[in-house]
GUTORDO-805209 format. One line per field, with one value per residue (C-alpha): x, y, z; residue in three letters. Coordinates in nm, 3 decimals. Example, Ala and Ser with C-alpha at 12.3 -4.5 7.8 and 13.67 -1.06 7.14 Angstrom:
BEGIN
u: c(1.230|1.367)
v: c(-0.450|-0.106)
w: c(0.780|0.714)
residu: c(ala|ser)
// end
This chain:
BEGIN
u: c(8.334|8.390|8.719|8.584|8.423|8.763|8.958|8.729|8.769|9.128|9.146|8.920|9.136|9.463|9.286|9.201|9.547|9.717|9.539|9.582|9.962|9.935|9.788|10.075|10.345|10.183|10.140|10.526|10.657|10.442|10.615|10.944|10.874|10.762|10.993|10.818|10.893|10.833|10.904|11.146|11.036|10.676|10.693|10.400|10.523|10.792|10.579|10.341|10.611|10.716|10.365|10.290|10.610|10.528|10.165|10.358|10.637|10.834|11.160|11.317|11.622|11.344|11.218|11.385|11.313|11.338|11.367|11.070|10.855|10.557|10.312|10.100|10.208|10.532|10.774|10.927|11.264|11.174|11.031|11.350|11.598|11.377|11.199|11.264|11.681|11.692|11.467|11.642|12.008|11.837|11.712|12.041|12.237|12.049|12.100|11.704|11.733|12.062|12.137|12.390|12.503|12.443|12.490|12.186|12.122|11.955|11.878|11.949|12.230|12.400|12.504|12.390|12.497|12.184|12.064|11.919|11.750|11.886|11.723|11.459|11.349|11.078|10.760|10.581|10.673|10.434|10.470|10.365|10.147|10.377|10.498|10.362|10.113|10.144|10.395|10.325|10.366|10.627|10.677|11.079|11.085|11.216|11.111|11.063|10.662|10.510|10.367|10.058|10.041|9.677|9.721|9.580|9.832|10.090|10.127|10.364|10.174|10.163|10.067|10.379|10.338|10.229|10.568|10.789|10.648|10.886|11.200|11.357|11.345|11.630|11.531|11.196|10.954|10.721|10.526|10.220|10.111|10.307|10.166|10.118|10.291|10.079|9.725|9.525|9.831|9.809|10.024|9.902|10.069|10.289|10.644|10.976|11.050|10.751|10.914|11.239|11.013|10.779|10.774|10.377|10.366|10.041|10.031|9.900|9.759|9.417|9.259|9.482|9.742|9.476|9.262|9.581|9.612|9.270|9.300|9.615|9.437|9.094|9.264|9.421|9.102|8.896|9.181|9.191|8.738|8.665|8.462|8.131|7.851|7.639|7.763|7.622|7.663|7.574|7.604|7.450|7.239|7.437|7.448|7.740|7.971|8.219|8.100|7.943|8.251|8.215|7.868|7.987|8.294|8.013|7.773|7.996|8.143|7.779|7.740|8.069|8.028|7.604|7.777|7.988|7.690|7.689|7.356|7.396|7.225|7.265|7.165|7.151|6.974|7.180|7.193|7.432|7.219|7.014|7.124|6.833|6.862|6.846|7.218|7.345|7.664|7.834|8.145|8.154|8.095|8.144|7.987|8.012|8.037|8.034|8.239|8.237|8.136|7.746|7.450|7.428|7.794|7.728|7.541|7.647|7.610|7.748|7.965|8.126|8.172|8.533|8.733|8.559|8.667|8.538|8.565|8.430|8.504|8.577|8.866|8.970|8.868|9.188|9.344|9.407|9.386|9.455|9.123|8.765|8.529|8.643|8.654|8.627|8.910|8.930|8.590|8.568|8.873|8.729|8.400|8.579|8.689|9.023|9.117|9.038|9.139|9.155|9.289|9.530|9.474|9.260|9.317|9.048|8.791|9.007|9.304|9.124|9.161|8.900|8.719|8.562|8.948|8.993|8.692|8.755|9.097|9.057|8.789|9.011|9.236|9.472|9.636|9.479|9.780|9.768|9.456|9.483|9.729|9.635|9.322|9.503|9.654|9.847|10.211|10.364|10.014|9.758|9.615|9.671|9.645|9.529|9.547|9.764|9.915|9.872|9.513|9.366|8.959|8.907|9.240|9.002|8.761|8.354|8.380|8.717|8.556|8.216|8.426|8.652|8.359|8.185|8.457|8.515|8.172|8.178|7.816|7.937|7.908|7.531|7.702|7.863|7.590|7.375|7.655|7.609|7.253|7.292|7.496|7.272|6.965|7.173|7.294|6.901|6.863|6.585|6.476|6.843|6.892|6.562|6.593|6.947|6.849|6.535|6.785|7.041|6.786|6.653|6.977|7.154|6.881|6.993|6.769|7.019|6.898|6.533|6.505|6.683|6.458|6.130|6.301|6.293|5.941|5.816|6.014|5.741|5.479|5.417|5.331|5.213|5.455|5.732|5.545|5.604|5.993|6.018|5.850|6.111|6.378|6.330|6.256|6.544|6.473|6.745|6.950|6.978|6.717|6.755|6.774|6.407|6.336|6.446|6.281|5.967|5.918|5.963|5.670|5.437|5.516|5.430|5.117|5.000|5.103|4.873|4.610|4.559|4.588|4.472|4.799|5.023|4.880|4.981|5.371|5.408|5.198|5.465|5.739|5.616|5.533|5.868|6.065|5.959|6.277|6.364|6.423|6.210|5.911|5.686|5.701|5.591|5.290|5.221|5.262|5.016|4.755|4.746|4.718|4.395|4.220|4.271|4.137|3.864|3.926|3.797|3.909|4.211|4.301|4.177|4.424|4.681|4.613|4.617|4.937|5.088|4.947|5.122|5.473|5.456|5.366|5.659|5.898|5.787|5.833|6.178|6.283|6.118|6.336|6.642|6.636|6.548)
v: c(3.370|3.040|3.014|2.930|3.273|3.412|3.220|3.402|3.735|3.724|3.579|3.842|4.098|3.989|3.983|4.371|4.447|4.246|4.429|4.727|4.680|4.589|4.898|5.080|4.884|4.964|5.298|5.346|5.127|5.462|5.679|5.550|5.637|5.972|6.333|6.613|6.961|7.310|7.617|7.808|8.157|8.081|8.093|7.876|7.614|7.460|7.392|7.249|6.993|6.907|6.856|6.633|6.426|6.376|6.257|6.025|5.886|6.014|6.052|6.393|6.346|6.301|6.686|6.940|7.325|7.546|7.865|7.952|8.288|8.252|8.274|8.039|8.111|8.088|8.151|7.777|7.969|7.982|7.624|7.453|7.679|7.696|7.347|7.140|7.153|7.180|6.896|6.652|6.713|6.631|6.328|6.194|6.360|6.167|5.856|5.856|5.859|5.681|5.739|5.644|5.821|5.621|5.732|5.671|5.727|6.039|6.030|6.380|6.405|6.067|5.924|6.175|6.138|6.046|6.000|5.712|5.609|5.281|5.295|5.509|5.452|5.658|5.672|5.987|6.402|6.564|6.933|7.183|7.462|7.769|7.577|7.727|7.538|7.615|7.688|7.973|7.954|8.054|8.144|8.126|7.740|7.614|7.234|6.987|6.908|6.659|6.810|6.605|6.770|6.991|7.336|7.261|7.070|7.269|7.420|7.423|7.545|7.312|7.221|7.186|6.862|6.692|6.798|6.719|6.383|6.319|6.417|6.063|6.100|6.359|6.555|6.516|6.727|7.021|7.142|6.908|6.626|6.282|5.973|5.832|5.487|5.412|5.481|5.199|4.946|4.631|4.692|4.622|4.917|5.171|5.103|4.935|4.996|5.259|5.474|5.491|5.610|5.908|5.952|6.096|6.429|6.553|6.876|6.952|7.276|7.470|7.842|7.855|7.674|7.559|7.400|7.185|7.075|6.971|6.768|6.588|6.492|6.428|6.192|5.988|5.957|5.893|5.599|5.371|5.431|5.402|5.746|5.719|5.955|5.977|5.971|6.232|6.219|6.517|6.391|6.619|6.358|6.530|6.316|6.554|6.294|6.547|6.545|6.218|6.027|6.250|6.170|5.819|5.828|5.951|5.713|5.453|5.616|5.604|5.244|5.212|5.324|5.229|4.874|4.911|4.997|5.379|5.593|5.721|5.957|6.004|6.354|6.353|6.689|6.967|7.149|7.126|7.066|7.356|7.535|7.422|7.060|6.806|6.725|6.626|6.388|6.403|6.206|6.160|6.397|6.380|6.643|6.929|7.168|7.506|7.723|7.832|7.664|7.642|7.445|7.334|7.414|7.758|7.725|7.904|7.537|7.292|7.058|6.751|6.466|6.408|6.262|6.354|6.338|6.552|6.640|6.862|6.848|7.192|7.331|7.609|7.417|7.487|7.816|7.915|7.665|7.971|8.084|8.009|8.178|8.084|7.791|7.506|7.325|7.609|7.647|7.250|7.200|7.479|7.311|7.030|6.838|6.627|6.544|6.660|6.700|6.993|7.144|7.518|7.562|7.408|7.026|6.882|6.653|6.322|6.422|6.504|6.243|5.961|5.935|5.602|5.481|5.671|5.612|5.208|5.234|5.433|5.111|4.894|5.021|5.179|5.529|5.890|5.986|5.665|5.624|5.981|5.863|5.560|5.767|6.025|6.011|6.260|6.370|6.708|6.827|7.098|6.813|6.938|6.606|6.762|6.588|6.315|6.126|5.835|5.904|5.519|5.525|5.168|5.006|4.879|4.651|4.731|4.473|4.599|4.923|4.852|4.676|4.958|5.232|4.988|4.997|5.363|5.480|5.655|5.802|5.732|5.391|5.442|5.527|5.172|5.036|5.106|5.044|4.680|4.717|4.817|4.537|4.296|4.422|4.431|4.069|3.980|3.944|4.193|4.038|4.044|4.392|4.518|4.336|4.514|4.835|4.821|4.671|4.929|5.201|5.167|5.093|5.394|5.631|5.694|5.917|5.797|5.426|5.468|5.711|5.404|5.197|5.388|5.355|4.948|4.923|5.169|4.930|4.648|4.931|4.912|5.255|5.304|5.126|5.414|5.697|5.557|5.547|5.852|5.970|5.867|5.992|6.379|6.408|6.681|6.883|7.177|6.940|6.891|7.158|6.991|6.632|6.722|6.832|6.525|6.317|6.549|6.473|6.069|6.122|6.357|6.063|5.761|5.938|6.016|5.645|5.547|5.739|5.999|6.330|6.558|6.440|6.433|6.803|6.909|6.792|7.053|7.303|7.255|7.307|7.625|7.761|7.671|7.763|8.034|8.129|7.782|7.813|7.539|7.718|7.739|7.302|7.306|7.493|7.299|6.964|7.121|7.256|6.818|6.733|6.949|6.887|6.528|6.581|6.761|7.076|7.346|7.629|7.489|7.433|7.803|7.952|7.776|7.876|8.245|8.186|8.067|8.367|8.576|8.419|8.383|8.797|8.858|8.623|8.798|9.168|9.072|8.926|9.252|9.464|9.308|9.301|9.718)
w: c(25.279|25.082|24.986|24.581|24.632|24.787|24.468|24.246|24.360|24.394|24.044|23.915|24.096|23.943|23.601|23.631|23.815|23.473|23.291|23.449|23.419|23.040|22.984|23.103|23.006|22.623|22.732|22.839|22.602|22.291|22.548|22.459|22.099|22.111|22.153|22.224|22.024|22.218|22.145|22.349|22.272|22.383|22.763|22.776|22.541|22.743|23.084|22.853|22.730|23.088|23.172|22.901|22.932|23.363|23.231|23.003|23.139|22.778|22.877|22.925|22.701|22.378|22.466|22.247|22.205|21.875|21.853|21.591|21.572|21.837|21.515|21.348|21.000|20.930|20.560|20.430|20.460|20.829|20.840|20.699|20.956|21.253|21.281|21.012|21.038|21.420|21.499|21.210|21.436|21.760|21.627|21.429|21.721|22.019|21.775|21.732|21.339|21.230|20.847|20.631|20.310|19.981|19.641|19.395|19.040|18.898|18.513|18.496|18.736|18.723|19.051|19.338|19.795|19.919|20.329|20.402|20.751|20.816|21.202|21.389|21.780|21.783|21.580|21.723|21.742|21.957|21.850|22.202|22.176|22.025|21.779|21.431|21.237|20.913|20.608|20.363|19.964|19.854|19.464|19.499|19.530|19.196|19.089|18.836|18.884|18.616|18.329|18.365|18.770|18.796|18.894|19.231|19.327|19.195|19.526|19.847|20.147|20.427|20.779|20.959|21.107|20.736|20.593|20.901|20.867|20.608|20.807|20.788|20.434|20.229|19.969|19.877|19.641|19.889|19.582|19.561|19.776|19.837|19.931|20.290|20.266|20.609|20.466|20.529|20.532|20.612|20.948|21.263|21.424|21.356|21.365|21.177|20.931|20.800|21.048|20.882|20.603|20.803|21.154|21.293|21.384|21.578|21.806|22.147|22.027|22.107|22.197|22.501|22.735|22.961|22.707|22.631|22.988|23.011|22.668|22.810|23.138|22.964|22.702|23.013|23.235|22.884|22.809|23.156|23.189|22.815|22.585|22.719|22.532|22.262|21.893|21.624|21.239|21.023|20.638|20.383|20.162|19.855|19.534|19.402|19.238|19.333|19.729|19.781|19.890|20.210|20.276|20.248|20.517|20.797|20.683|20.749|21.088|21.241|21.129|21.324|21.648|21.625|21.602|21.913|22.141|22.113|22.120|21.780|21.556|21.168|20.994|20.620|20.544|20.369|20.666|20.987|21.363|21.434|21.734|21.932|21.802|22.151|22.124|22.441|22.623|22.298|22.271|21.905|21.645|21.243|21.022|20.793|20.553|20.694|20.729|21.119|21.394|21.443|21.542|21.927|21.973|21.950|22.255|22.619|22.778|22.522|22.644|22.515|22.725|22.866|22.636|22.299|21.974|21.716|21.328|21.068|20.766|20.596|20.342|20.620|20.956|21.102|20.943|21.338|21.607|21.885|21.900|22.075|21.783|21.465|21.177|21.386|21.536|21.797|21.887|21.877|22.142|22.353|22.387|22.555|22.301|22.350|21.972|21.635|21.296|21.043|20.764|20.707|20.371|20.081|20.061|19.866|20.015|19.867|20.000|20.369|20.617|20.535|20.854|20.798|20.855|21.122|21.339|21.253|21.333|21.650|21.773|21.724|22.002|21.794|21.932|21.837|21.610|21.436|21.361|21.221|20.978|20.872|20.746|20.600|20.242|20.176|20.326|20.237|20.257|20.492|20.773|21.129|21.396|21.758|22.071|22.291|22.020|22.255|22.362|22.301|22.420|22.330|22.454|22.777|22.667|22.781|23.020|23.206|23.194|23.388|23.630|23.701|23.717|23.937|24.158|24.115|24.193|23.844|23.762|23.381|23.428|23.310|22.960|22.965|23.037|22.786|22.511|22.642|22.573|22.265|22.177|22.339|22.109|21.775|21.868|21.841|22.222|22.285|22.587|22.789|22.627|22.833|23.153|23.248|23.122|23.350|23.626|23.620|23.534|23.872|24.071|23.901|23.934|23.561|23.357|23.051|23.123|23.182|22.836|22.685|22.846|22.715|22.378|22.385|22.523|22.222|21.981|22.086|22.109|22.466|22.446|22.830|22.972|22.740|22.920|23.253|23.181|22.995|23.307|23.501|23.271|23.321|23.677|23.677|23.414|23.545|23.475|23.149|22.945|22.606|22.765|22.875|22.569|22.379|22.628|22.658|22.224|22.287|22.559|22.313|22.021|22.319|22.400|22.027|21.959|22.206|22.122|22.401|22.161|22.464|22.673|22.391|22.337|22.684|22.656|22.339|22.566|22.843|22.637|22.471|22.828|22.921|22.658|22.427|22.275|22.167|21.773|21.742|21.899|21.577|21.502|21.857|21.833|21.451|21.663|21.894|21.633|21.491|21.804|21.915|21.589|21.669|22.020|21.839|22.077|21.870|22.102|22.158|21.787|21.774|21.990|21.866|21.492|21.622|21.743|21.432|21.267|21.486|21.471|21.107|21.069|21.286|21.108|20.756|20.945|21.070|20.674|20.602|20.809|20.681|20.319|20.393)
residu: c(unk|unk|unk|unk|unk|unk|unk|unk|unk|unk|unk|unk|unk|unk|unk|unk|unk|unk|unk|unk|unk|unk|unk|unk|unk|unk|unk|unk|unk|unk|unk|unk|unk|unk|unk|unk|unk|unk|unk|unk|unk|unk|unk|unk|unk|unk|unk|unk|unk|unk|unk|unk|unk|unk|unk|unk|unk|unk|unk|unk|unk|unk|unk|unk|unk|unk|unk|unk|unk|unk|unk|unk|unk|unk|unk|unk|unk|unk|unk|unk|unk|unk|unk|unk|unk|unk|unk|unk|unk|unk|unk|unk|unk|unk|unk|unk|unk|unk|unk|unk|unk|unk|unk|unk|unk|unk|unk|unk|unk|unk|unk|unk|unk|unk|unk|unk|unk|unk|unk|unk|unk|unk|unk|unk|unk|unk|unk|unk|unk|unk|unk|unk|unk|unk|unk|unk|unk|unk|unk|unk|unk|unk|unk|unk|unk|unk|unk|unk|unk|unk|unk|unk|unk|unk|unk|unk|unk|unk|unk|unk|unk|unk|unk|unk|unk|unk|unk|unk|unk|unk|unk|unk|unk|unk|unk|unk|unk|unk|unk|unk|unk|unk|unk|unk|unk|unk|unk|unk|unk|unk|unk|unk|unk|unk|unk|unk|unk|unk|unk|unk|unk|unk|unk|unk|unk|unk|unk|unk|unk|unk|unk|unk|unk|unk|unk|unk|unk|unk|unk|unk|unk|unk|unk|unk|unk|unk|unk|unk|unk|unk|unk|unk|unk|unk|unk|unk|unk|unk|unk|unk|unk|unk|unk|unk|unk|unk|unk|unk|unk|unk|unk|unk|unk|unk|unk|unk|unk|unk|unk|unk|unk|unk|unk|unk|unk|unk|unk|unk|unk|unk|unk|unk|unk|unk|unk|unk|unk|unk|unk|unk|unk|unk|unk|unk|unk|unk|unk|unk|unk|unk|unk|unk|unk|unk|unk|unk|unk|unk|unk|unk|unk|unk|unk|unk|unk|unk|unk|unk|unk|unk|unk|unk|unk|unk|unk|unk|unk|unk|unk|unk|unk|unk|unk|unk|unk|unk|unk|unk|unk|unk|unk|unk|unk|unk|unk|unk|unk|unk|unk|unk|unk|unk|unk|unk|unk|unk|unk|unk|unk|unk|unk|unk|unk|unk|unk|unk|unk|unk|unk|unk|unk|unk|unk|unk|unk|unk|unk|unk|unk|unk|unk|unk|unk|unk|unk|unk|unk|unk|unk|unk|unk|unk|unk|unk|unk|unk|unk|unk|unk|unk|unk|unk|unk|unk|unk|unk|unk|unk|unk|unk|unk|unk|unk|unk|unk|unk|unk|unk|unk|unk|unk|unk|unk|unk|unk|unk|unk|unk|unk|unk|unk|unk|unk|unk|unk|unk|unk|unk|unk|unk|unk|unk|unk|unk|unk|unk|unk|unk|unk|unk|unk|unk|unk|unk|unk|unk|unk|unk|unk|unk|unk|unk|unk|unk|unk|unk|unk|unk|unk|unk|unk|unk|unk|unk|unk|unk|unk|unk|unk|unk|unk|unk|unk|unk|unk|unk|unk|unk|unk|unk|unk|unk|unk|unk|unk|unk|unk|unk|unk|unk|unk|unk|unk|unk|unk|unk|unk|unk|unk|unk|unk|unk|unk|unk|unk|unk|unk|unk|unk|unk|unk|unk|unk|unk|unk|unk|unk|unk|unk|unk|unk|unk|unk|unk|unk|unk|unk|unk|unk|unk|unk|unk|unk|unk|unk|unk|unk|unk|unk|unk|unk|unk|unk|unk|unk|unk|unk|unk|unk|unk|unk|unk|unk|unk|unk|unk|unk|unk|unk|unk|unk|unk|unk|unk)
// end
């Protein structure tokens, strides 16, 4: 070896090993801010906190049990005795939160002892799995709410973590909502002296203890290799003055993450995904407004990439977190996702967390539970945060990342890839874009790469040469059903582009023969019945008009059935 080729390698090895290091001297020196809350009548809870804190390096004097009712729903008479009170003396005990008393002026009560937080060292409570989520009303709380306040917000129900937020700060109002001094600040990071304001509170919560443990490790594995996947967007194309803002916040997500390389796809119908809609490797997913999880995630095989991080926006998403079925932030976590969002009681979509903000924040390397916040505008209010408050998928830049999945053998690699690509095509470099995704297509094997690949060629309506890579793309179909699927349409649309009708006929004839229960069955055979009349194949189009027939009788028999 030359010995500039040996310089060069060993400099390019201390780079990564720097930067390896960097990333977990940032990572310890979060740890150093955070103190985890269990709760000690959970069994589960505290091995959970002990887990998290070895993954973490937090140090074992900031962990701290309370003694709270193993419920989800808790009375504010319990909040204030059980969490709120117990975790403010840990923290002014350990000398976390140091405050000093100060008298202010009232106008009603004159000159009043007030607690001030003249210091904080940490910035972050992680609350464990057991500890209850959310604060009943309660009618007995007496106070002095502006006239002017609407009825809706006359209220004082609230996630547990929005209101312990506020436990650097004595005596303020519960009934109503109260600004989020760190929502969409100017600061580059969380820290002095907004955290002698509010501390963020987040959970590591889900359906079960096991689905925690697999968020924890997922969120670290996601962090050092980068979230590698496709992105989805469901907007509703509403022009509802009262619901458009929403519409707007994924619509700007997607235009997001499309500009940092990812695969992306944008829904705007009124509708969620249909359950047999092609959505596969997801590691990104905004959408709503139902009620209860549906769509593809209601599938048997749905899976979300490792590390994924997904939202829906809905008034109830997370009225229980501890279950697998219902609302969505359950269901969500127990499809494999590692963070999410949601709120335990009516919020109002303003006062939800803007996910625009979020998604932004989150790509510009900034820390799951801060990102949260600075998204999030309300304090005092119903948001639950879920997952690693420290989980950062874009602290590694795309380059870092190749190189250690190179190294590491990691198949996902192909996912990094082809972010690059994507890049490369935006930045008007078409040519480069093509040329590495044919490269690594072949030298990965990747059917990821060459359905990307068929994509680009159909772009510049090489329509042939698509085929041929979409060819290559689904040579495993057991793989990956609706992969093929996907794939299998992009190959029907190549063929039709290029006018061969008879072979573009034959993909839709494959998938009906191979999957006859997909809800999608009757656009296949419609597809089909275009198709053979532009073949001109008259028996063909025959059949295939029979067999419309006979799925629309049934369809009209089974509406039938149910309305009697």
């Amino acid at each position: 070896m030359r010995s500039g080729t040996l310089r060069k390698g060993l400099t390019g090895l201390l780079a990564l090993v720097a930067g390896c290091l960097a990333g977990v001297a940032h990572a310890d020196k979060l740890a150093d801010r955070v103190v985890i809350v269990y709760n000690a009548e959970d069994p589960e809870s505290r091995p959970l906190a002990d887990y998290y804190a070895q993954k973490r390096s937090v140090p074992t004097n900031q962990i701290y049990g309370i003694h709270a009712p193993v419920t989800e729903t808790i009375s504010r008479k319990d909040y204030n005795e059980k969490i709120r009170d117990p975790v403010w003396q840990f923290l002014t005990r350990q000398g976390l939160l140091t405050q000093e008393r100060r008298s202010v002026i009232d106008p009603v009560l004159g000159k009043i002892p007030w607690l001030v937080t003249v210091d904080s060292k940490i910035s972050y409570i992680v609350l464990m799995y057991g500890v209850p989520l959310r604060i009943d009303p309660d009618s007995s709380v007496v106070e002095r709410i502006p006239t002017n306040a609407p009825t809706q917000f006359r209220r004082n129900e609230a996630s547990v973590e929005s209101e312990l937020a506020l436990v650097p700060t004595e005596g303020v109002q519960i009934s109503g909502f109260l600004k989020n001094p760190f929502f969409g600040s100017g600061s580059s990071s969380f820290g002095p002296p907004l955290n002698r304001q509010i501390l963020l509170v987040g959970r590591l919560d889900g359906p079960d203890p096991q689905t925690v443990r697999r968020m924890i490790d997922d969120a670290i594995a996601a962090e050092r290799n980068g979230l590698h996947g496709r992105a989805y967007f469901d907007a509703r194309g509403t022009t509802d003055k009262g619901y458009i803002e929403g519409d707007n916040w994924i619509r700007r997500s997607y235009r997001a993450f499309r500009d940092a390389g990812y695969e992306c796809e944008y829904d705007d119908r009124e509708q969620v995904f249909e359950e047999d809609y092609p959505m596969t490797d997801v590691a990104v997913y905004a959408g709503w407004y139902e009620g209860g999880i549906k769509g593809p995630f209601q599938r048997e095989d749905f899976r979300f990439k490792r590390g994924a991080i997904a939202y829906h926006i809905h008034s109830f998403s997370a009225e229980t977190v501890r279950t697998r079925t219902a609302h969505w932030v359950g269901p969500l976590l127990a499809k494999g996702a590692a963070a999410t969002l949601g709120n335990v009681y009516e919020p109002y979509l303003s006062l939800t967390p803007h996910i625009d903000m979020f998604f932004q924040r989150l790509l510009d390397g900034a820390p799951f539970l801060e990102a949260a916040y600075y998204g999030e505008p309300a304090l005092s209010w119903q948001t639950t945060f879920i997952g690693d408050p420290l989980y950062r998928p874009f602290a590694v830049p795309l380059d870092e990342q190749i190189e250690r999945m190179e190294a590491d053998h990691n198949p996902d690699v192909e996912w990094a890839y082809l972010r690059q690509i994507n890049m490369l095509a935006a930045n008007g470099e078409p040519g480069e874009a093509e040329s590495l995704c044919r490269t690594k297509a072949e030298a990965l094997a990747s059917n990821v790469l060459f359905e990307k690949l068929g994509d680009l060629l159909r772009i510049t309506h090489r329509d042939a040469a698509a085929i041929e890579a979409y060819a290559k793309a689904v040579r495993e179909p057991e793989k990956s059903t609706y992969q093929f699927i996907r794939v299998a349409i992009k190959m029907a649309g190549a063929y039709e582009a290029n006018q061969q009708a008879a072979q573009a006929l034959s993909v839709y004839e494959g998938l009906i023969q191979a999957y006859p229960a997909n809800h999608n069955l009757m656009d296949w055979y419609k597809h089909g019945l275009d198709l053979a009349r532009a073949a001109g194949n008259k028996p063909k189009e025959k059949s295939l008009q029979a067999k419309i027939d006979e799925l629309l009788q049934a369809q009209q028999q089974a509406e039938s059935s149910k309305k009697k």
